[in-house]
C-alpha positions as CSV (number, residue, x, y, z in Angstrom):
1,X,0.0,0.0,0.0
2,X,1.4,3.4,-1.1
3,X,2.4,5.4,1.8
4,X,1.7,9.4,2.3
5,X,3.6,11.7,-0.1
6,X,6.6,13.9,1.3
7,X,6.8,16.9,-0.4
8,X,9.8,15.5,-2.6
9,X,7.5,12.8,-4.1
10,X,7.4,12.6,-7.7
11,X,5.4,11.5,-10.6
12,X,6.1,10.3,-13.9
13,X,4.7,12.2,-16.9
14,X,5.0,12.1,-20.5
15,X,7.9,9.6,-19.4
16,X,9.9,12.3,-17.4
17,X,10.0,12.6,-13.7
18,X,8.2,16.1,-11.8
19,X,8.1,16.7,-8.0
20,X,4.7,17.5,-7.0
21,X,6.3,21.0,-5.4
22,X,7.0,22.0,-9.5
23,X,3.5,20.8,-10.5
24,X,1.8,22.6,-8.1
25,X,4.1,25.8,-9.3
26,X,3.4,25.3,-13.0
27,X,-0.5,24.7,-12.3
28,X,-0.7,27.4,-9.8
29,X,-1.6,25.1,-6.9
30,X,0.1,24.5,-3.6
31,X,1.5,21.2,-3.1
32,X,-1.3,20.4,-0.7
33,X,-3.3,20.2,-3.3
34,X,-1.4,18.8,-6.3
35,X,-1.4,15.9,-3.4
36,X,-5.0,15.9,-2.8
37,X,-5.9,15.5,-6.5
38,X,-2.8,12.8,-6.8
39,X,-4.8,10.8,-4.0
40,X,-7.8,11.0,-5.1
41,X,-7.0,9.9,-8.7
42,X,-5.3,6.8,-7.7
43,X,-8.0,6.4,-5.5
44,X,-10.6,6.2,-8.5
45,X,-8.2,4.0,-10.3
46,X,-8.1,1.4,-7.7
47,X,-12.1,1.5,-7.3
């Protein structure tokens, strides 16, 4: 089972490696939140 993100976690996309922190920046979101929407997609993807 997938433990809590730290704020270095990453996620792979378009085959390249971003930190949540420069997702949030790019999107305009704080990392809270770039985590919230991370949990809740892989929630709906294990449902």
């Amino acid at each position: 089972m997938r433990t809590r993100c730290p704020k270095n976690c990453q996620l792979n996309f378009n085959g390249k490696s971003h930190a949540l922190g420069d997702i949030g920046r790019t999107l305009e979101l704080s990392l809270e939140r770039v985590r919230q929407i991370e949990s809740k997609a892989l929630q709906k993807l294990r449902s």
